[in-house]
C-alpha positions as CSV (number, residue, x, y, z in Angstrom):
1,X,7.0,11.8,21.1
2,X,3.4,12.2,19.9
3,X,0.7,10.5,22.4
4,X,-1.9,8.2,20.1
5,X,-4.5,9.7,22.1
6,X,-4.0,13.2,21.3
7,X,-3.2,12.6,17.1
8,X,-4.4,10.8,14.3
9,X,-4.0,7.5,14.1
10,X,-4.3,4.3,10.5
11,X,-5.2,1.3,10.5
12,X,-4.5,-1.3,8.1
13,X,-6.3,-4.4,7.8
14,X,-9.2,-2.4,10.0
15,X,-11.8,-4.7,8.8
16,X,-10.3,-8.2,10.3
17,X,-10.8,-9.9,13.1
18,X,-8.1,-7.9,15.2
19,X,-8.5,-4.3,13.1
20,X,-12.7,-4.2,13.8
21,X,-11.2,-4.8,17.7
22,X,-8.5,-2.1,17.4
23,X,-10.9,0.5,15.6
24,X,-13.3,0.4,18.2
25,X,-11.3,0.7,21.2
26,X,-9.3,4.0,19.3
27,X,-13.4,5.3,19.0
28,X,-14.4,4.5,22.2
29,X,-11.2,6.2,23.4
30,X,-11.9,9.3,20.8
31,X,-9.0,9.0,18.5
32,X,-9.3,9.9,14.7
33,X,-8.8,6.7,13.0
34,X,-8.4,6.5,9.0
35,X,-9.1,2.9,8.6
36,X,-7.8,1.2,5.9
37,X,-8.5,-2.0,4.2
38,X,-9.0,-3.9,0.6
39,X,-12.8,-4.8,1.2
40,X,-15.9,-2.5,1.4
41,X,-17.6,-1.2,4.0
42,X,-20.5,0.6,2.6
43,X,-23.4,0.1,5.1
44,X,-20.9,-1.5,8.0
45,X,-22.3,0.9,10.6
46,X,-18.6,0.4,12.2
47,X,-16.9,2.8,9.7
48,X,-20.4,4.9,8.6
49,X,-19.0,7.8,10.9
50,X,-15.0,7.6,10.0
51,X,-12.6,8.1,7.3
52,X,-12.1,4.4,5.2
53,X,-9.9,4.0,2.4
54,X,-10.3,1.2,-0.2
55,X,-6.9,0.2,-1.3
56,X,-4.4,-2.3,-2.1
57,X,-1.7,-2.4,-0.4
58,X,0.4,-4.0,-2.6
59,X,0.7,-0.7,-5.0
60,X,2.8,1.4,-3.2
61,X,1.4,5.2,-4.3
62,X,-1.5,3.6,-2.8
63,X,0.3,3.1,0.7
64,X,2.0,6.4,-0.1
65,X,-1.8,7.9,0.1
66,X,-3.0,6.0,3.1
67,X,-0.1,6.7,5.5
68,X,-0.4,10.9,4.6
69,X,-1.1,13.2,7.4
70,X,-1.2,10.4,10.4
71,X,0.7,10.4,13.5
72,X,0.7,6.8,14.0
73,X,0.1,3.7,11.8
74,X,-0.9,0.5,13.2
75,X,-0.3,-2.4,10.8
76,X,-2.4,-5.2,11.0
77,X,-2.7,-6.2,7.1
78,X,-1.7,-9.5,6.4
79,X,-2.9,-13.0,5.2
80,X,-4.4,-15.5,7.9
81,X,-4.7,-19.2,7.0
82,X,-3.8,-22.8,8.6
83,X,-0.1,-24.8,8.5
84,X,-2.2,-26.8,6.0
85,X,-3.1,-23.3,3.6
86,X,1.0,-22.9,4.2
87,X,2.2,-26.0,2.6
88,X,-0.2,-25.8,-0.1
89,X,-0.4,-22.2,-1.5
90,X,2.7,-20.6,-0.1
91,X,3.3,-18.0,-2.5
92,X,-0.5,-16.6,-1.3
93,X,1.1,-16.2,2.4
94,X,4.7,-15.0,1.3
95,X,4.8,-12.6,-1.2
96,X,1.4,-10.9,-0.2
97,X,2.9,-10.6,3.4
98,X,6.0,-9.1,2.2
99,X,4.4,-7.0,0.1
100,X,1.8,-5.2,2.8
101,X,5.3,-5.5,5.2
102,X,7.8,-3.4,3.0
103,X,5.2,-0.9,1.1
104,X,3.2,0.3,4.2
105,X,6.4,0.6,6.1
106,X,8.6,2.2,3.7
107,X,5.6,4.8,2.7
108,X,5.1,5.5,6.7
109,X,8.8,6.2,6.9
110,X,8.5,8.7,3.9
111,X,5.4,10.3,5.0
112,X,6.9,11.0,8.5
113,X,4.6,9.2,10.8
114,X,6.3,9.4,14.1
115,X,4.5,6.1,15.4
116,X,4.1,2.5,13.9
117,X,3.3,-1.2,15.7
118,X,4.3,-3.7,12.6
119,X,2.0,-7.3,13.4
120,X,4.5,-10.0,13.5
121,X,3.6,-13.5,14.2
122,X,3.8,-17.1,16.3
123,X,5.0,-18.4,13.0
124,X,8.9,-16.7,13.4
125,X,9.4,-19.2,16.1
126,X,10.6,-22.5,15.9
127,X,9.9,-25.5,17.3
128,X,10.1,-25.2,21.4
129,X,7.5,-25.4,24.3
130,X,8.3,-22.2,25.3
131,X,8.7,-19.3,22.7
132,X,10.8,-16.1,24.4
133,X,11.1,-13.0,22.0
134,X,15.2,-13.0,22.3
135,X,15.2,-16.2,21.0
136,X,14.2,-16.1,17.4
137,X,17.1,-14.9,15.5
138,X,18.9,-17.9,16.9
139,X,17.0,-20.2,15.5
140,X,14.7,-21.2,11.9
141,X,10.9,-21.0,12.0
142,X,9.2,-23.9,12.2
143,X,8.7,-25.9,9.1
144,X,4.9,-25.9,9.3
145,X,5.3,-22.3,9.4
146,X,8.0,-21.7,7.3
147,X,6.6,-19.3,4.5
148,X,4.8,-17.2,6.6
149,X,7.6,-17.1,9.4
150,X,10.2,-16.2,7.4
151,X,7.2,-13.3,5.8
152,X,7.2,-12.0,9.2
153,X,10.4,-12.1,10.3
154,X,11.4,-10.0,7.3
155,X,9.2,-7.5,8.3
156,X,10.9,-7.7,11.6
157,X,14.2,-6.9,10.0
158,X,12.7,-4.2,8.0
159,X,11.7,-2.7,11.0
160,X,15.5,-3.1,12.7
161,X,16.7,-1.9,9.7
162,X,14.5,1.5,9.8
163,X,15.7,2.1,13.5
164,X,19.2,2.0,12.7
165,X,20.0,3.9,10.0
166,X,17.2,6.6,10.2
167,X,16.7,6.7,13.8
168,X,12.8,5.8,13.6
169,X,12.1,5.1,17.5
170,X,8.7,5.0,17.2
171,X,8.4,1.7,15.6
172,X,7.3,-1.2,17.4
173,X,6.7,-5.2,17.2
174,X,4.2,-7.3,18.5
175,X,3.8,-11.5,17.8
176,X,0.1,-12.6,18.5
177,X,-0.3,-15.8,19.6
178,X,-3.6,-18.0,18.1
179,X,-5.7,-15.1,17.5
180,X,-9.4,-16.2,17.2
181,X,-12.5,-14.3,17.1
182,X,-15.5,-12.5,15.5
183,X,-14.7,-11.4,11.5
184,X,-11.6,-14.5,11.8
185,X,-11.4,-16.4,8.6
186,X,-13.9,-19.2,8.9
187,X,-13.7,-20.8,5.6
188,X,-13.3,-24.6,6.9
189,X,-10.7,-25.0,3.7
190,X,-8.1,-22.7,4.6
191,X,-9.5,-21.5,8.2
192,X,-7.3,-22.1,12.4
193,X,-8.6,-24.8,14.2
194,X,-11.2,-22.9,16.2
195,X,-13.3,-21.0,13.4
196,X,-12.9,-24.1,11.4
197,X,-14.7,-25.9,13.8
198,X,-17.4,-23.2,14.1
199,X,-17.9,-23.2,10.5
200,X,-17.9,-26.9,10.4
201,X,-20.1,-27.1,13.3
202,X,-22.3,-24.6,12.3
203,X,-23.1,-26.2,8.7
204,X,-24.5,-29.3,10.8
205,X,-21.1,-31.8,10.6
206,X,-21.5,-34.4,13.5
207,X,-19.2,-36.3,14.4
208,X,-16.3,-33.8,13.1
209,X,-13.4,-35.3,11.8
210,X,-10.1,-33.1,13.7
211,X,-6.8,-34.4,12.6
212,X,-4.4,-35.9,14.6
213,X,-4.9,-37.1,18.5
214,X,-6.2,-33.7,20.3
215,X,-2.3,-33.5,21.7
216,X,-0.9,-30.7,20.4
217,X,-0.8,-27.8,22.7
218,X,-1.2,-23.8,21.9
219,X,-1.4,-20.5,22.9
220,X,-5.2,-19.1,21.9
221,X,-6.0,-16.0,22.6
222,X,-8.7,-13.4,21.7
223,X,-8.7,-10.6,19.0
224,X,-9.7,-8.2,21.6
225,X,-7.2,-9.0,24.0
226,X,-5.3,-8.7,21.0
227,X,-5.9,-5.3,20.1
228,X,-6.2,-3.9,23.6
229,X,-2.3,-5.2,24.2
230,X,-1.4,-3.4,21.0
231,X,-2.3,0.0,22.4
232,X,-0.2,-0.6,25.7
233,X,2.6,-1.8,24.1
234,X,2.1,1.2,21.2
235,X,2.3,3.7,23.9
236,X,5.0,2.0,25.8
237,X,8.8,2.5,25.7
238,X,9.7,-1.3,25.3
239,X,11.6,-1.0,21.4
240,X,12.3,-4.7,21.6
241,X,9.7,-7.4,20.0
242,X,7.0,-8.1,22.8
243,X,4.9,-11.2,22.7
244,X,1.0,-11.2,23.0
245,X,-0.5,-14.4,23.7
246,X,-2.7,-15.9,27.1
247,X,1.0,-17.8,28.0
248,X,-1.7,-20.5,28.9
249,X,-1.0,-23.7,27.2
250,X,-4.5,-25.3,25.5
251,X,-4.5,-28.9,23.8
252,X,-6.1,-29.2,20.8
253,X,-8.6,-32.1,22.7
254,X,-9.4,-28.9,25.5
255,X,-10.0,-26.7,22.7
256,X,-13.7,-29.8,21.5
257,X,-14.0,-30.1,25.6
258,X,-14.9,-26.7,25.4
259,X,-17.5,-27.0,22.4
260,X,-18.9,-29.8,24.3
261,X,-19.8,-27.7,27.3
262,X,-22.4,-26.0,25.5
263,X,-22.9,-28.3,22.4
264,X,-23.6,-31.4,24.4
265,X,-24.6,-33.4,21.4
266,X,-21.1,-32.7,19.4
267,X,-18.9,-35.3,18.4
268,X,-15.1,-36.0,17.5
269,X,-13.3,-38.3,15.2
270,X,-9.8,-38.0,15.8
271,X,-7.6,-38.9,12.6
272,X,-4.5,-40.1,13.9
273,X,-2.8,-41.2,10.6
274,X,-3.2,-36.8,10.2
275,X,0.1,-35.0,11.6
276,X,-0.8,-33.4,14.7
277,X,1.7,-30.6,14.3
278,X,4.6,-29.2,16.6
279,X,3.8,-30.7,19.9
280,X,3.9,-27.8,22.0
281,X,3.5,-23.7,21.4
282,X,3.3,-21.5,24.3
283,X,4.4,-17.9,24.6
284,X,6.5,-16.2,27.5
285,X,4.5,-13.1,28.1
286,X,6.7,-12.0,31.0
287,X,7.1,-8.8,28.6
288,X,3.8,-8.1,28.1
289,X,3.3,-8.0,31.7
290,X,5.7,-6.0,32.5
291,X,4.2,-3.3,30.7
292,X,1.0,-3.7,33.1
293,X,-1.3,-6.2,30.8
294,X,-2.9,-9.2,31.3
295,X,-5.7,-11.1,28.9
296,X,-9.1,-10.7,30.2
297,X,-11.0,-12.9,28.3
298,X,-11.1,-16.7,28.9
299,X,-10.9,-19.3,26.3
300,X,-14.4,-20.6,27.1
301,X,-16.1,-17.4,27.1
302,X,-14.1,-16.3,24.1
303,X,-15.1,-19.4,21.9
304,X,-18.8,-19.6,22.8
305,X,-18.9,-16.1,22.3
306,X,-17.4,-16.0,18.5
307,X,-19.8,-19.3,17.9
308,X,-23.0,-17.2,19.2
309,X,-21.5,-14.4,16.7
310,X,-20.7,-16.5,13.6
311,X,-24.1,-18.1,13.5
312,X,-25.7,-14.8,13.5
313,X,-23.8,-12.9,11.3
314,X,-21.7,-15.7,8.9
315,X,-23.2,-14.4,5.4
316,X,-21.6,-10.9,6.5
317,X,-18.5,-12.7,5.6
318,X,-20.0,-13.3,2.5
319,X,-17.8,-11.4,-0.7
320,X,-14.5,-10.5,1.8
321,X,-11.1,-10.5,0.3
322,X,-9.4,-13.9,0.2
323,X,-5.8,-14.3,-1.0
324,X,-6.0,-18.1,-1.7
325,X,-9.1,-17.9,-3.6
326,X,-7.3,-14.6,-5.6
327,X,-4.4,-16.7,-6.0
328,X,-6.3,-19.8,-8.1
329,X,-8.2,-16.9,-9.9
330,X,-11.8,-17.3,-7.8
């Protein structure tokens, strides 16, 4: 089987949070990359020097043409959003996410590529403290994930479904935790709780309202992290679903702790009569370090850094593709 390093390697979704990560490391590591992605890039000094292709991954000639001639697709596309974004525009998460799921698979399959890492998510999991990767077909995604859980686990079946009946053994999953970052989706309206709060925090808000009582307990982890994981599990010979997360539980109140360190003046209004959400999310990454990796990045270090980023660089964000604006026709 075909090393990444030695052969020609898409991305999808190579101008988010976790595809600017993954581009860069392939780079640094002198890999061809064709990145791929539904926004621009003209003066993005990132992709000055490679191969980018403009396309929508929902027309499948157009995956057809973005998966020719590669050795190894990573698929990152997707929709990012908050439970609330879920409950309100669901459609936006489900049938965009099935769409990206079935065409860029099903055109990689065709086009021969020896080598693909399909981006599932937390959301297949239900609701338990501690979320193993053999448990998920045993159970029902959570209900505040339930559109985009069942979007992903699809994809995951997909997948299964390739393996069996045309032998593809180059095809790996991976479920990110609470990715957070530089390039995240910090639109305060449909944004994760972290680059919510930077936006918010960032347009002067003071005291911020955060729903719920600061209880509720995740797994955060950073896009970097992310995409550095990807390549060792990519390159690995683990077939079965592998978790990426810190497997460090963080409560929501630890998460504004953290802003407070260096934003001594912030405060928080809690809204208890808000839901706070499933209690308690935390991955087993047992897998994942078996395989030899371990986060580097702490939470702290991670969220000051993406603050310090987002205030110099938020009206980059400016014009990128949204589904839920797309969706109500903005």
């Amino acid at each position: 089987m075909v090393s990444i390093i030695n052969g020609r390697v898409a991305v999808t979704g190579a101008t988010g949070m976790i595809g600017r990560q993954l581009t860069k490391i392939l780079l640094e590591k002198g890999i061809e990359v064709r990145a791929i992605s539904i926004d621009q890039v003209k003066g993005d000094p990132l992709f000055d020097k490679i191969e980018h292709i403009e396309a929508d991954l929902r027309d499948f000639s157009s995956c057809l043409r973005v998966t020719k001639d590669v050795d190894a697709v990573f698929h990152l596309a997707g929709v990012k959003g908050s439970p609330l974004m879920t409950k309100m525009q669901p459609a936006s998460f489900f049938t965009n996410t099935v769409m990206f799921n079935t065409n860029v698979m099903e055109a990689s399959r065709r086009n021969g590529v020896e080598k693909f890492l399909y981006t599932s998510s937390i959301g297949v999991y239900e609701p338990r403290e501690i979320l193993q990767e053999d448990d998920v077909w045993k159970t029902f995604p959570s209900e505040n994930d339930k559109f985009a859980g069942y979007a992903k686990r699809m994809g995951e079946l997909q997948a299964e479904a390739m393996q069996i009946e045309f032998g593809w053994s180059g095809i790996r999953i991976v479920r990110p935790a609470n990715v957070y970052g530089p390039w995240d989706n910090f639109d305060h309206k449909t944004a994760m709780v972290i680059p919510s709060l930077i936006a918010r925090i960032a347009s002067g808000e003071n005291p911020l309202a955060v729903w719920g009582d600061g209880s509720a307990v995740r797994d955060f982890i950073h896009a970097q992290d992310v995409a550095l994981a990807m390549l060792v599990v990519m390159e690995s010979s683990e077939v079965r679903p592998v978790n990426i997360g810190s497997g460090l539980g963080i409560s929501i109140k630890q998460i504004t702790e953290i802003f407070k360190s260096f934003l001594p003046n912030l405060e928080f209004a809690w809204d208890t009569s808000k839901p706070t959400g499933d209690t308690k999310r935390l991955m087993d990454i047992s897998r994942l370090n078996s395989l030899g990796f371990f986060p580097g990045k702490s939470l702290k270090e991670g969220i000051q850094e993406t603050f310090e980023w987002f205030t110099k660089n938020s009206k980059k964000l400016d014009g990128r593709y949204n589904a839920f604006r797309e969706s109500q026709g903005n």
